[in-house]
BAPA-832671 format. One record per residue (C-alpha): x, y negated, z negated. Coordinates in pm, whole numbers, padded with zeros to 5 digits, always signed. Example, Ala and Ser with C-alpha at 12.3 -4.5 7.8 and 13.67 -1.06 7.14 Angstrom:
<rs>
+01230+00450-00780;+01367+00106-00714;
</rs>
This chain:
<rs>
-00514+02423-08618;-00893+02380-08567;-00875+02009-08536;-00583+02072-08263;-00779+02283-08092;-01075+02001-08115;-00838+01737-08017;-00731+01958-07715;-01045+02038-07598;-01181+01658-07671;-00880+01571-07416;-00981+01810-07160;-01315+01666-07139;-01199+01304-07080;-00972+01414-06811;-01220+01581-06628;-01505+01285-06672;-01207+01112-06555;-01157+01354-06254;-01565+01317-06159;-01508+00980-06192;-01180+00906-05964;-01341+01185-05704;-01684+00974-05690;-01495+00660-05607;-01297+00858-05360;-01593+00968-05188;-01845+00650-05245;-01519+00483-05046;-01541+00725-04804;-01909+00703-04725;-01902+00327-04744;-02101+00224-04418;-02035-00083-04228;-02309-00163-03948;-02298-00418-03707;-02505-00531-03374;-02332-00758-03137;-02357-00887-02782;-02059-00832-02543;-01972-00790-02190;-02331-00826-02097;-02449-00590-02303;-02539-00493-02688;-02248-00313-02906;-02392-00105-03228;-02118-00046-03436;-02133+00252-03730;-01811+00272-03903;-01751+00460-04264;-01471+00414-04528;-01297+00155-04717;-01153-00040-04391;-01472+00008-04197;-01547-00356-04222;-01219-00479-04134;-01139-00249-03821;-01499-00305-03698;-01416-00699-03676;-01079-00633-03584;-01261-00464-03287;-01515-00663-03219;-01210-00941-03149;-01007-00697-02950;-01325-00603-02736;-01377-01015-02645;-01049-01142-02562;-01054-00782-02339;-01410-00968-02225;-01233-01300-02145;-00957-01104-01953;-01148-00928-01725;-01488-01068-01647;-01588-01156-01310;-01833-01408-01416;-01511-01627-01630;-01373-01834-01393;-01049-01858-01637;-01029-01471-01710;-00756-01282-01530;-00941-01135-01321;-01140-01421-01199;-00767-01580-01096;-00629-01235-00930;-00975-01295-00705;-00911-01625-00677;-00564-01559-00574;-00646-01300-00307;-00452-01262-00030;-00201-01563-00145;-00002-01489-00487;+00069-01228-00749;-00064-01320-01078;+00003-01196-01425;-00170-00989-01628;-00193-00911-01979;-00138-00492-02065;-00483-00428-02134;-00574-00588-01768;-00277-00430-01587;-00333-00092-01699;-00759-00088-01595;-00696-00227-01263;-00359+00045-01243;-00611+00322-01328;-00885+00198-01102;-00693+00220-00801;-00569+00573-00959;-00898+00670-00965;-01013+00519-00588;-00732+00754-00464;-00886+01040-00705;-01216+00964-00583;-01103+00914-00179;-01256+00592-00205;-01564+00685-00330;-01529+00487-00630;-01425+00163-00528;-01329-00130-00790;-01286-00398-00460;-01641-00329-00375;-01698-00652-00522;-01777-00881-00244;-02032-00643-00140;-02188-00634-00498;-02203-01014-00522;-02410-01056-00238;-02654-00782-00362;-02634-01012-00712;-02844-00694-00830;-02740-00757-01221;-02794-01141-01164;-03149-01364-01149;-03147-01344-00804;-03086-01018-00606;-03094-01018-00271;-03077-00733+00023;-02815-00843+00220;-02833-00831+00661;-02714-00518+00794;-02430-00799+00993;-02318-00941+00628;-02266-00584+00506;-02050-00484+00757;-01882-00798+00745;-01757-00775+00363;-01742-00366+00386;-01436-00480+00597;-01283-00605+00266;-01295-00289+00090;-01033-00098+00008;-00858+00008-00338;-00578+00052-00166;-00534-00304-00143;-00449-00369-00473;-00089-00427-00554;+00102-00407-00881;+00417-00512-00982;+00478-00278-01295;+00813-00458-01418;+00580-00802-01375;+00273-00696-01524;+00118-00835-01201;-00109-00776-00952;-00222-00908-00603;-00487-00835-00401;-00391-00786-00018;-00620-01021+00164;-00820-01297+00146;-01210-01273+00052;-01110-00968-00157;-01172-00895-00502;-01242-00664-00758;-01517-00611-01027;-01380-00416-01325;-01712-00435-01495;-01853-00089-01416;-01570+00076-01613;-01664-00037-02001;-01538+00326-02092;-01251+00142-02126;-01320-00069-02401;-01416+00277-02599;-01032+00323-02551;-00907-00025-02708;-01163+00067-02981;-01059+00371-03041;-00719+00262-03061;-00810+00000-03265;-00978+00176-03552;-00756+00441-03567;-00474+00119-03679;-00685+00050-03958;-00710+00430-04062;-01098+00451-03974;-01181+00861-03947;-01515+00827-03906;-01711+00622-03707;-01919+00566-03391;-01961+00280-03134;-02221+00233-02895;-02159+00003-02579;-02446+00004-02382;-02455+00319-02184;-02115+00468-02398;-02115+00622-02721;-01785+00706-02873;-01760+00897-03146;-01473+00881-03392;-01439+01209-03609;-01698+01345-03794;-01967+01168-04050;-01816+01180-04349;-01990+01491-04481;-01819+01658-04180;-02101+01702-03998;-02071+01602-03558;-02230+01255-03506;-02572+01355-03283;-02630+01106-03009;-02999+01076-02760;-02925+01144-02395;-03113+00910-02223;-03415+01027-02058;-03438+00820-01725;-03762+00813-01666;-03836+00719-02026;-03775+00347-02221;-03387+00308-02383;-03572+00457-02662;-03636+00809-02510;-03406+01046-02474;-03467+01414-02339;-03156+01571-02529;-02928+01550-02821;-02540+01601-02778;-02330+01651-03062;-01960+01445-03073;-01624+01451-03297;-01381+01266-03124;-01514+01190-02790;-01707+00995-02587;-02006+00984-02330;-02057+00770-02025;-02389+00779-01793;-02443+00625-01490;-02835+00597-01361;-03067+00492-01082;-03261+00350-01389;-03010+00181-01586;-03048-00198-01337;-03214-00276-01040;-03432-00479-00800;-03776-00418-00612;-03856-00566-00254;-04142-00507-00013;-04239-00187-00232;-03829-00056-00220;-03626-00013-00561;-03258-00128-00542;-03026+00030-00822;-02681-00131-00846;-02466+00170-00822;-02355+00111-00458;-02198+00308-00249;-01854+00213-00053;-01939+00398+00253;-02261+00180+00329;-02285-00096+00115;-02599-00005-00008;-02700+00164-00356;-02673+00557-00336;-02880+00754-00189;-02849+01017-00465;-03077+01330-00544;-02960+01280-00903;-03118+01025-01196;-02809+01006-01424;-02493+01179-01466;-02334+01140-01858;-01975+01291-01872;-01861+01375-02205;-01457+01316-02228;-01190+01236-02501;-01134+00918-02236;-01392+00692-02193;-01241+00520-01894;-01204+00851-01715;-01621+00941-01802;-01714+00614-01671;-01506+00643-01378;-01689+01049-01337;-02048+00929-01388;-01994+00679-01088;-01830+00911-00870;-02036+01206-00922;-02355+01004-00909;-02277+00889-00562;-02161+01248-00456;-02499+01360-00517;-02622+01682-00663;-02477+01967-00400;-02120+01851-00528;-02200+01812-00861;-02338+02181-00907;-02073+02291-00692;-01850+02138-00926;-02005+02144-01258;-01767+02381-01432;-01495+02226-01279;-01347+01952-01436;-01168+01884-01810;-01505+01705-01886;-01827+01775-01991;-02153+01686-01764;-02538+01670-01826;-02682+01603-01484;-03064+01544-01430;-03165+01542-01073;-03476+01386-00959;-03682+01706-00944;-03638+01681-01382;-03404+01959-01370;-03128+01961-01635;-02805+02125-01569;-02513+02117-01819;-02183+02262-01836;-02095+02574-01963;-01809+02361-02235;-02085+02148-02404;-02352+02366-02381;-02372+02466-02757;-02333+02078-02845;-02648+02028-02645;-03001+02082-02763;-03296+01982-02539;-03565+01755-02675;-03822+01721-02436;-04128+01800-02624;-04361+01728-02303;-04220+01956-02105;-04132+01703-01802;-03782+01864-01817;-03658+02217-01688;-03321+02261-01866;-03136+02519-01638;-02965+02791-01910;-03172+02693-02169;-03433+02962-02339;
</rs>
């Protein structure tokens, strides 16, 4: 009977080595971290992804994000959108899903935005060339010349087709200041390999898949704008989300003593003339914060406060007096971190 209850107890302690053992592989799985840095759509992508397929669905992004690249850059002349420009004003052409449904929410969110955000400012923003080697300020005549050719409303779709035409000639669009997007096809791209937990960075989006796998929210600088892409003047914390900014800092030009951002406005042809630095929107949809961040930048800081409750969104807005206003839904996921005291962050102790 002893040597039973030996046996027994002999047993139990193999099982539950065995338990530790099976429960450790579990979790080293689980924490396995994949890290990558890559350059895409003009800009660097820092991918973080945990667990057993973190490799495979972060390559199995990184693919998904280029051919979305080849499909909608303005400066391919064989992507899609390159031949719908092209093609202005003459013929429909086809478009893959990914295309059709960007340029089918732009123009959703042109009418949203009463033409404040505007993807057929294009013409206007290649004469500027403000992202290119060679920016220019356009003649007050030229402006008002292409400003002619602006108008979302212009863009036609075919839904049964999957195509798209553009209205008339010398039109086209620039899809490029809506990468939020591309934290969508990420998104659903990890999620088909069974990723939980992971984060992307794509330039000035973050998206944040679950939690790290101890369960704890990935934490995530807000930029500071007057700082380097280093500084940031605030940590947010993210599970499932994402966060877009738009900023007066984030590209531009200087001539005869004047600074020239490339967020332009649609009404003048010229970059905003906004009270605000940056807007970052904090949404489940990154297409939708990246649309937000445009829009609200160019509405300028009146509207924004007026508004900053609002909308299904989050916002951290920092004018250009260094005041910080967030709204009331992310405000416990926001801690300051201006140690200098160059910021005054409005509800904040």
């Amino acid at each position: 009977m002893i040597k039973s209850k030996r046996l027994w107890a002999a047993a139990g302690v193999v099982l539950l080595l065995a338990g530790i053992c099976v429960y450790s592989l579990l979790q080293e799985h689980k924490n396995h971290l994949y890290t990558q840095t890559t350059f895409q759509m003009d800009t660097v992508l820092e991918y973080r992804f945990y667990g057993p397929h973190g490799e495979e669905a972060a390559k199995a992004v990184q693919e998904r994000l280029t051919q979305f690249e080849n499909e909608v850059s303005l400066y391919l002349p064989d992507s899609q959108i390159s031949r719908l420009n092209q093609a202005a004003g003459e013929d429909w052409v086809e478009l893959s899903e990914d295309t059709f449904q960007l340029l089918a929410l732009c123009k959703e969110y042109g009418q949203l935005s009463e033409g404040v955000f505007d993807v057929t400012i294009a013409p206007v923003s290649m004469e500027w060339g403000i992202t290119t080697q060679h920016p220019q300020v356009p003649s007050q005549e030229r402006l008002e010349e292409l400003l002619k050719l602006v108008d979302y409303r212009d863009i036609l779709l075919d839904d049964a087709a999957h195509s798209a035409k553009l209205a008339r000639k010398g039109q086209a669009v620039d899809l490029g200041g809506i990468k939020g997007f591309a934290c969508r096809l990420a998104w659903e791209t990890a999620k088909a390999y069974g990723v939980e937990s992971a984060s992307l960075s794509i330039g000035g989006n973050v998206l944040a898949i679950g939690t790290k796998p101890d369960g704890t929210p990935f934490r995530v600088g807000v930029r500071d704008p007057w700082g380097t892409a280093n500084d940031y003047m605030g940590i947010l914390e993210m599970e499932d989300t994402t966060i877009a900014t738009s900023g007066a800092y984030e590209r531009y030009f200087e001539q005869d003593g004047v600074r020239y951002h490339h967020i332009l406005d649609p009404a003048t042809g010229y970059p905003a003339d906004s009270d605000l630095m940056s807007v970052s929107v904090v949404s489940s949809d990154g297409a939708y914060g990246d649309f937000m961040s445009t829009y609200l930048f160019i509405k300028g800081k009146e509207f924004v406060l007026e508004h900053l409750n609002s909308y299904d969104c989050g916002l951290i807005v920092v004018d250009k007096d260094h005041r910080v206003y967030v709204s009331d839904s992310i405000k416990n996921q926001f801690t300051p971190a201006d140690t200098s005291g160059l910021y005054q962050f409005e509800g904040y102790q």
